[in-house]
Structure formats: structure tokens, C-alpha cells
N, C-alpha and C positions, 0 to 999 in steps of 0.2 A: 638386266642392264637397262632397255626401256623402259621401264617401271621405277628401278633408280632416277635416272634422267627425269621423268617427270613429277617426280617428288621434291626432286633439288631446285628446279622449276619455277613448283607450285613457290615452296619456300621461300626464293627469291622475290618472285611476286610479289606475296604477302608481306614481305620486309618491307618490300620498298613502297607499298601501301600507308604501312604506319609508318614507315620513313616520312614520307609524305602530309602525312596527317600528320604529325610532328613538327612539321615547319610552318605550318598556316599559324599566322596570326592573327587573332582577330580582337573587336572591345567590345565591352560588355559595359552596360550604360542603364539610367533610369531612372523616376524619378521616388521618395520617400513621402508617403502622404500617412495624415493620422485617417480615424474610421470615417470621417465628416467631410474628408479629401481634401482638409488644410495640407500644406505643404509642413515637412518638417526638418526643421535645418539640423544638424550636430547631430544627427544619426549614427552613430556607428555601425557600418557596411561589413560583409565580409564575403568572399570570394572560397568557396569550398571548391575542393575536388573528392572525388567519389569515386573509389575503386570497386568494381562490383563484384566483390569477394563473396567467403562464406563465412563471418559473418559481414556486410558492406563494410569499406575501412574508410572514414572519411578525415578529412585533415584541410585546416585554413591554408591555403599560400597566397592571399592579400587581402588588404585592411586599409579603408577608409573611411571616408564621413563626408556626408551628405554637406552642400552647401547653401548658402541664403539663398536659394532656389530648390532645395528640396531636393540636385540632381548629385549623381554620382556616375563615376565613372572607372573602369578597369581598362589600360591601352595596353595594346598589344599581349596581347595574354599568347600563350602558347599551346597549340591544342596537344593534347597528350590520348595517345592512340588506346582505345580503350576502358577510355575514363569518362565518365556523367560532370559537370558542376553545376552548382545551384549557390546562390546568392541568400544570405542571411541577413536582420537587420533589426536593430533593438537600440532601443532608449529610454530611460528611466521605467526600466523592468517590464515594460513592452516587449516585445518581438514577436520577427514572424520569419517565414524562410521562403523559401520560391522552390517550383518542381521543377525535380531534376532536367537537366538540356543539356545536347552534344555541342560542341567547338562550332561555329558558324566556318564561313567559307573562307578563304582567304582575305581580307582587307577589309571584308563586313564587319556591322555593329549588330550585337544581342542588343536588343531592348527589355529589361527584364524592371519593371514597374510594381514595386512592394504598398502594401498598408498595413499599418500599424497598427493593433486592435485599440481600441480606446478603453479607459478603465474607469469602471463603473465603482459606488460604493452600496449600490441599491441591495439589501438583503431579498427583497421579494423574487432575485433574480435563481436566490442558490436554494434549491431544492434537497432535502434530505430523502434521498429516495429508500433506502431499504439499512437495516442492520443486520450483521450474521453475528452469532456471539456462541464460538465454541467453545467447550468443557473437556479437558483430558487431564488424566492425572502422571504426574512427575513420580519422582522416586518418594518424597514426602510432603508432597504439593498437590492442590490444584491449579491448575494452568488455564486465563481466560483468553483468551482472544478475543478482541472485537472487532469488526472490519466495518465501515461504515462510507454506504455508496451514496456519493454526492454528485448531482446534478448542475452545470453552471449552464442555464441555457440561456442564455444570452451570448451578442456577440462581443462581446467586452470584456477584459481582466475585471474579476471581483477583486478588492482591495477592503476587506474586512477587519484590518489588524484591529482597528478601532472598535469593532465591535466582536470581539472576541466570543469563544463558546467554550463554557465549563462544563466539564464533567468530572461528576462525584463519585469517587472510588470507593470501597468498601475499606473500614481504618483496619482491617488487620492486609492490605494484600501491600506483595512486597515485590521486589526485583519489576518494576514498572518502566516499560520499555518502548517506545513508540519504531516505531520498524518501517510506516511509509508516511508520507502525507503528500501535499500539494507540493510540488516546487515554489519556491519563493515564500509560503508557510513556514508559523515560527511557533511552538510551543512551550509550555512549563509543568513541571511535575509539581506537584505540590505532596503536604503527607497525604492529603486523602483527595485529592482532587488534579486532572489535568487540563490547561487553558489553553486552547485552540485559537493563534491568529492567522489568520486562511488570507491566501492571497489566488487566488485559482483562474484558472483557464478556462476560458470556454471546452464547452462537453462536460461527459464522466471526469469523475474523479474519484481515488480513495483517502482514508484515513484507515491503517492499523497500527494496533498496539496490543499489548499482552501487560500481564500481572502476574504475579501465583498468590494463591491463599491460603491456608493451613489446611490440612485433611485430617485433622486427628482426632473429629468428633464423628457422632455417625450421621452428620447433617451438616448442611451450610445452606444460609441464606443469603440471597444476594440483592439488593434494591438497585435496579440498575436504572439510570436516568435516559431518559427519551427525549432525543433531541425534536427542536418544533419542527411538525409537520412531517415525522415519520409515520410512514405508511404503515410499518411493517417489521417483526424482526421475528428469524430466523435462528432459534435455539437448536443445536445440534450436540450429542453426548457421543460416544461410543456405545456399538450397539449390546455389547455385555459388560457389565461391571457396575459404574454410575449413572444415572436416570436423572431426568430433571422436569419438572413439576412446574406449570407457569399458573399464574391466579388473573384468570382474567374478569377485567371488567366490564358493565352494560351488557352489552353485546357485542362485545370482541369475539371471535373467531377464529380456535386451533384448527392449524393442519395437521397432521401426521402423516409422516412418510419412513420408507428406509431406502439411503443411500450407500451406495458403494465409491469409497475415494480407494485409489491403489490398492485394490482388493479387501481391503476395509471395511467393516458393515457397520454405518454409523444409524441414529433414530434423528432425522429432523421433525423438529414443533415449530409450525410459524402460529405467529399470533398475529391476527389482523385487526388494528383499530380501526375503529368506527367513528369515534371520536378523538379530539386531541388529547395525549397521553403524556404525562411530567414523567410515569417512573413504573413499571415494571418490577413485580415479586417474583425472583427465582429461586425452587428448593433444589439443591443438588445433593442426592441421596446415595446409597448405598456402598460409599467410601469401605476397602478393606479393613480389617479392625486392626491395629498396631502389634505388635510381638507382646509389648510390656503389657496391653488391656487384656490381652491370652493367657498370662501369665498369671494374672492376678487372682481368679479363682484357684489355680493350683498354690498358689501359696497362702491363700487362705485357708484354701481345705489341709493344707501343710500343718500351718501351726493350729490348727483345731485338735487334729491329732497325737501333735507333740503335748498341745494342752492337755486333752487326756488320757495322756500318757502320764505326765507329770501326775496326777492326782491319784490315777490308779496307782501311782508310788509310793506316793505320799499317804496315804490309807494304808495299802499294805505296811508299809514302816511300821504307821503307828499301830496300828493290831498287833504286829508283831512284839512290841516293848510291855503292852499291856497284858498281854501272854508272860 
């Protein structure tokens, strides 16, 4: 029964804790500056709350804009017992967000002071750091993947649309599918080629995409194009079946390795340029041979038989009549 009683206690306690933390009101205020700490009017503000779940749930509950002073403001906001907010804020494909903060005290102001990355158009800023490009085969396909890691090390949005990056696909691949890129990046397929207009973010970045190609010779050759100033790509097959072949030049530089993905035993080749590289020769070999090219020899040797079969007929007959 004591141990009841102080459980029921405890409970009421803690109610009337977040009861409490539930009534404070408090505002949250600041001012929107671009990277150069111009002031920036017509921002669009937003007021997040942040449940810290499994996975964290977040969700807007207010929306404003900055004014001919750069400030914004949130009054009276209600603190909610158990919950993070953080302030967002973005204009013309800018943003930026603020780290997370609990409800201030009763009648207090947050002061919570954003900057907005400025956006650059400078290409010497985006780095081509590495390419992985893998090889598996489909039911009657080969299947390529490319992934392609990009660098934005500057403090700025790149805005690149204008100068765009193509890349040339081999004319037989089909089913050509782009899977990730930059946020705010916009692309185009073409028959044998895809265009890249990259708008990217400071830090890492990727670009993937996938193809399939036909499998039904005992070879395929792939010219694959090397974006400026890669370092580096990483050719990887499966470790039994098809194999691939790279042609390097000068003094480029294979690795070999063997990896294990989810118990998987793949073969990686990297190849290391030394110099700046347009394009890359890839053999991929050892494709299964189709039913129909299995075939083929037995119905050859078929009708050779049939063939002489018929003649040794056709002789016997005639001996016979001439008898």
C-alpha cells in the first residue's frame, strides 16, 4: 500500500511538472542575415517542433517572414512538455535551420539569429571526388550502377544549372533511371546520354543512377565517361560469374581487392588516374551463354544426321531399282 501511495505521488508530481511546463509562454525572435551578414527582408520563417521519437517526428506550427529589418518574431508560443523546436528559414532556394532548443522560461525571449548560405556559381568550388560503378546481371540484362561522390566545399549553394554535365551512355542500354541526386538538381535522359543540372549544398553529395544493357553476347564493352577532375573509380562485379577488365592508361594505377556486402563476395578494381581522364574502357566478360546458343550445336548435329540419313536412303533405293 506504501509503495502504492508513492507511485501515485510520484505520478501527480510529474503531471503537474508538465502541467506546468505547458503553461509557460514564451517568444522566440531574431534577426535573417544573407553569408556577408546583409540583412534579408521577405524570408520565410518557420517555427518547428520536434517530438523525440523513434524515428524524431517533426511538424511546422508557425509561419512568418522576416521584415525590412531583417527580424522576425514568434509571441507567445506555448511550451509543450517534452518537445525540442528549432526555427527554419529560406528564400529563393537558400536555407538554413537552427539547433534544436527547449521552451525558455516564463515571459522570456529566445533569441535565435539565422544566415542564409549565399550562392555561388563558381565550378572550381564542386569537386568530383570518387566513382563506384557496379556490374550485376538481371534475369536477361546487365545491370550498371553508377554512383558518383561529389564534393561542394565551399560555404555557398552551387547553382550550376547553367553549366550543366553530360554524360554519355552506351546506345544499346535501356530502362535508364536516376535514383538520387542533389536536392534542388534537375536532370534529362536523352537516347544515349544524361544532363546533369546540379544545384548543391555545401559538403558531400551524391549522384546515382542505373541502366541495363543486353547480356547476350559472350562480351560487352563499355566507354564510360569521366567527369573533370575525377580522382578515381571503383569497378566492382560479383565475385563468381562476370569479371571486368579495365585498360589503363600512362600510369594509372589498379587496385584489387575482395569485398564482402551482406555476405556477398564481390571483386573491387579501382583505377587511379594520374592524369586528367575523358573516358575509361570497360570489358565485362563471362556472361552465361543463353538456352537458344546451347541449342544450337545440337540441332546442328540434328540435321547432319537426318542429312545423312536421307542419302543413305536415297542410294539404297537407287541400288535397289537397278538390281
Amino acid at each position: 500500500m506504501k509503495h502504492f501511495l508513492i507511485i501515485l505521488l510520484l505520478s501527480f508530481f510529474f503531471n503537474f511538472i508538465a502541467l506546468a511546463e505547458n503553461d509557460k509562454l514564451f517568444d522566440i525572435s531574431g534577426i535573417i542575415r544573407d553569408g556577408k551578414g546583409h540583412i534579408v527582408t521577405d524570408a520565410k520563417v518557420n517555427l518547428l517542433l520536434i517530438e523525440m521519437a523513434s524515428p524524431p517526428k517533426i511538424a511546422t506550427t508557425s509561419e512568418t517572414k522576416s521584415d525590412q529589418e531583417g527580424a522576425y518574431v514568434f509571441k507567445n508560443r506555448q511550451a509543450v512538455a517534452g518537445f525540442f523546436y528549432r526555427i527554419s528559414a529560406e528564400k529563393d532556394g537558400r536555407e538554413t535551420v537552427s539547433s534544436p532548443f527547449r521552451a525558455a522560461k516564463q515571459g522570456n525571449t529566445i533569441t535565435i539569429d539565422l544566415r542564409l548560405p549565399d550562392i555561388s556559381t563558381d565550378q572550381k568550388e564542386l569537386v568530383f571526388d570518387k566513382e563506384l560503378l557496379v556490374f550485376d546481371l538481371g534475369n536477361d540484362y546487365l545491370r550498371v550502377t553508377n554512383v558518383y561522390h561529389l564534393l561542394n566545399r565551399s560555404n555557398a549553394i552551387l547553382n550550376l544549372k547553367q553549366s550543366p554535365y553530360k554524360i554519355h551512355l552506351p546506345r544499346e542500354a535501356k530502362n535508364v533511371v536516376v535514383l538520387k541526386q542533389p536536392e534542388g538538381s534537375d536532370y534529362e535522359i536523352g537516347t544515349d546520354f544524361i544532363v546533369f543540372r546540379l544545384h548543391i549544398k555545401p559538403g558531400p553529395q551524391q549522384i546515382l543512377f542505373s541502366y541495363h544493357l543486353p547480356s547476350d553476347s559472350s562480351y560487352q564493352m563499355v566507354d564510360h565517361d569521366i567527369l573533370p577532375g575525377m580522382a578515381e573509380v571503383e569497378v566492382i562485379t560479383p565475385a563468381t560469374g562476370i569479371s571486368a577488365d579495365l585498360f589503363p592508361q600512362g600510369s594509372d594505377q589498379i587496385i584489387e581487392r575482395k569485398k564482402t556486402f551482406d555476405k556477398e563476395s564481390y571483386i573491387s578494381k579501382t583505377i587511379q588516374f594520374k592524369e586528367e581522364r575523358k573516358m575509361l574502357r570497360i570489358k565485362i566478360s563471362g556472361f552465361p551463354t543463353p538456352q537458344i546458343q546451347m541449342l544450337i550445336p545440337a540441332v546442328i548435329i540434328t540435321c547432319l544426321l537426318f542429312l545423312g540419313l536421307g542419302i543413305y536412303i536415297i542410294r539404297n533405293a537407287k541400288n535397289l531399282n537397278q538390281k
